[in-house]
N, C-alpha and C positions, 0 to 999 in steps of 0.2 A: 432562497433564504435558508440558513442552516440554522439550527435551534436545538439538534439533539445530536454527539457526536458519539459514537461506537469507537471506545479505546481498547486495542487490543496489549495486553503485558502481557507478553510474550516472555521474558526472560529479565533477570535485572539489570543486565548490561544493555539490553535495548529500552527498557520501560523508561528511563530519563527523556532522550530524545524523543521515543512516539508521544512520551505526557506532555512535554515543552510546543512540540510543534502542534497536541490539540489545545492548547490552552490559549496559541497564539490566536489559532481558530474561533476559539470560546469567546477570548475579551473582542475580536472583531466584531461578533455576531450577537454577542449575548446567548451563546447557548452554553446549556450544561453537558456533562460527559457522564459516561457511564464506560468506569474501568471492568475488562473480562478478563478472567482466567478460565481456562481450560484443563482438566487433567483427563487423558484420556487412557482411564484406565488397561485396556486393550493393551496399547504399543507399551504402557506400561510394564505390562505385567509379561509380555511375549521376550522371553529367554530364548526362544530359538532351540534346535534340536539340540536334545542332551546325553551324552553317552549313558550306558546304565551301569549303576557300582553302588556300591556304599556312602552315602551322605553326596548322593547328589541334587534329592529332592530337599533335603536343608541349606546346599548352598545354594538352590535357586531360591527358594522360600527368603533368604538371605538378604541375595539382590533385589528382588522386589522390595522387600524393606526399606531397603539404601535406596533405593531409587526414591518409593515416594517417600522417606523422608526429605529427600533431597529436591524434590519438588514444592514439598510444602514450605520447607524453607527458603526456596527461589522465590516463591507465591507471595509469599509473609514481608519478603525483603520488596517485591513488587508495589505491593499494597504500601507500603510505608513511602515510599519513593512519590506514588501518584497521590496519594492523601495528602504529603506534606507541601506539595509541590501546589496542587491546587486551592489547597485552604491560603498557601505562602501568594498566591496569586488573587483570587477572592472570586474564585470560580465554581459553579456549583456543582458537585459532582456526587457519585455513588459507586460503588463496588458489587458487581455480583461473581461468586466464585460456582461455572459449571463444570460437570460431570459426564462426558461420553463423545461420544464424536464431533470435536471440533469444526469441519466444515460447515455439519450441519445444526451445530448453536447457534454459531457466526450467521448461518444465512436464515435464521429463525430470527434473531435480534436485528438483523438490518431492516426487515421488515420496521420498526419502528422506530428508526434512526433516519436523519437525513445521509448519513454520510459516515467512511469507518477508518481509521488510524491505525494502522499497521507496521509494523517492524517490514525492510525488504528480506529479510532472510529470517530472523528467529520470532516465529509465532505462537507457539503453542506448547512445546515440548521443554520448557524453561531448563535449556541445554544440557537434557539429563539423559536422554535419547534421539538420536539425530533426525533432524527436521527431516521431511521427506523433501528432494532435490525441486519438486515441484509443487512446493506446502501453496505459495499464492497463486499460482495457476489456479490448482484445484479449488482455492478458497473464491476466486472471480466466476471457474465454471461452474460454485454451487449459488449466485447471485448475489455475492457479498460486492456491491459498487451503490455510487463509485468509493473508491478509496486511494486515500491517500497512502502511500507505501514510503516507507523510510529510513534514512540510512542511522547508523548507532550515533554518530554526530549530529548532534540538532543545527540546524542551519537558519536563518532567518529567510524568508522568500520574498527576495526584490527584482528579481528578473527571471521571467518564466516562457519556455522555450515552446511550441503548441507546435506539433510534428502533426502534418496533415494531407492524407493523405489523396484526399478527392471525393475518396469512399462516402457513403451517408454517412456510416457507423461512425467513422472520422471524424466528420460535422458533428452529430450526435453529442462527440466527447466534448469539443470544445464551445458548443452549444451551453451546454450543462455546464462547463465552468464558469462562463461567465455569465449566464441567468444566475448562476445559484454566490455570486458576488463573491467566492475566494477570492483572498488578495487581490482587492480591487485595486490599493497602489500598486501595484506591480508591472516595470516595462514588459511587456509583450511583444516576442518576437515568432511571426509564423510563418515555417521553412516549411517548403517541400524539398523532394530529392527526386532525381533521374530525370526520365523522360525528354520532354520538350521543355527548356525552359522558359519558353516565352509563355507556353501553357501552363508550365509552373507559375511562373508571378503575377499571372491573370488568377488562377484557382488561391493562391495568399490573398493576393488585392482584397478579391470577394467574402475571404474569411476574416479578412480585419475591417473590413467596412462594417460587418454584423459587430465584433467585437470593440468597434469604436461607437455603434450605435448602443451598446453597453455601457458607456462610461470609461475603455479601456486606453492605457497608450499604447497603440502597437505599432510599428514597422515591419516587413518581408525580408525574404529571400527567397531564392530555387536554387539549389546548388546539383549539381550533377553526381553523379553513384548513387551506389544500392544506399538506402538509409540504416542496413542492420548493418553492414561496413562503416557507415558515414556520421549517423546521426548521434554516438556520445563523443566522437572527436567533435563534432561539429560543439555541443552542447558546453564542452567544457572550455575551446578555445574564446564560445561569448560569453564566460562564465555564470551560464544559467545554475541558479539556484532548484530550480522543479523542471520538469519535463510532462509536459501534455498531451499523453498518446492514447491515439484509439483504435482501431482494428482496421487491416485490409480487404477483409472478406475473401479467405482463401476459406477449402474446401472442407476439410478438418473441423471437429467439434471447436478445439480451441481457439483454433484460428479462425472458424465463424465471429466466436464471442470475442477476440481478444487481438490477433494480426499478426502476422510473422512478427514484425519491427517490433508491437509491444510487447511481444514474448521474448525477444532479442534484451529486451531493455529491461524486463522484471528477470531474468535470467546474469544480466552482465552489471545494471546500472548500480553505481555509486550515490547517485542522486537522486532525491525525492520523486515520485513520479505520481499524477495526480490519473489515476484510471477510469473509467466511465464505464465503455459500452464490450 
């Protein structure tokens, strides 16, 4: 059951689509939202090494000004976007604007969210300083999930792709989608990749017989290759809308929490991806 969604405005050119697709969330569930901003004065204010001369301590003095002005008026344009949006919808929501390290608000507030809405590329830095290459990595390895991650186009979610790998952690994710009733109209298709495929479409079987004991529709597949090769050609030829990935259990911090494949995919994906474990 979802009831409290963590909206992350991120930036104004993404705060449209992450507000639309939590709001689509909201009227399913009846839950309210609660929009964040972030300024993180730090990367803010960090000019980088500066020659020494005359009037170099007032041009940097300078740029920091310009910067957060320029954030506060991303923030302000933010704010107005998800307020108009959700009053224009009739959903209930709030605004808090924080101060300091982003990771760690975000994994402070999910504590009492069921679930969190993110931009897949502009999170935090409302495009005034460039996003760190790994801004959601780090936001999943500080325990912000699951979360929905998403692209600047809002999409509607009617067919949703559940990449599964065998793993627990795998089960885990697509567990948690469907107990926690996202888009319960939504066709369901659950691929694996590589291997053996008759052990493939035994290991789908046993993952949609759970997600049909859910109320789900779904169907299989097992298709052959690597699935960090395979799995968004695959995704956009059945033109999934969301993608459902959970972690392989390789050896690495990240890859404990998160999996080659769905590091492949918050790394390359175009499309919504619904992350768990």
């Amino acid at each position: 059951m979802i009831k409290r969604l963590l909206v992350g405005l991120g930036t104004t050119r993404t705060a449209a689509s992450v507000t639309a697709h939590a709001i689509d969330l909201a009227r399913a569930h009846g839950a309210e939202l609660l929009g964040v901003t972030v300024t993180d004065t730090v990367r803010l204010d960090w000019v980088g090494p500066r020659p020494m001369g005359v009037g170099v301590d007032e041009a940097s003095a300078e740029l920091r000004r310009e910067r957060h002005a320029r954030v506060d008026a991303d923030i302000a344009s933010a704010h107005t976007v998800f307020a108009n949006r959700c009053r224009a919808a009739g959903v209930a929501h709030s605004i808090t604007d924080e101060v300091g390290d982003p990771f760690e608000i975000a994994a402070d507030l999910i504590r009492y969210h069921d679930m969190a809405v993110f931009g897949l590329q502009d999170l935090f830095e409302h495009a005034v300083v460039p996003e760190p290459a790994d801004a959601l990595e780090r936001l999943i390895a500080s325990g912000v999930r699951p979360i929905l991650a998403v692209p600047e186009q809002h999409r509607p979610i009617a067919r949703v792709l559940v990449a599964y790998s065998g793993s627990l952690e795998s089960a885990k994710t697509f567990k948690h989608f469907a107990t926690s009733g996202v888009y319960a109209p939504a066709t369901i298709r659950v691929v694996t990749f590589g291997g053996d495929p008759a052990a493939g479409r035994r290991r789908c079987e046993q993952a949609a017989e759970f997600l049909r004991a859910h109320g789900r529709t779904v169907d299989t597949d097992a298709v052959p290759g690597d699935p960090r090769e395979e799995l968004l050609a695959y995704a956009t030829r059945w033109n999934a809308d969301l993608i459902v990935a959970g972690n392989s259990g390789r050896n690495m911090l990240l890859r404990k929490l998160f999996g080659e494949t769905a590091l492949t995919l918050v790394r390359e994906s175009t499309l919504p991806l619904y992350l768990s474990q």
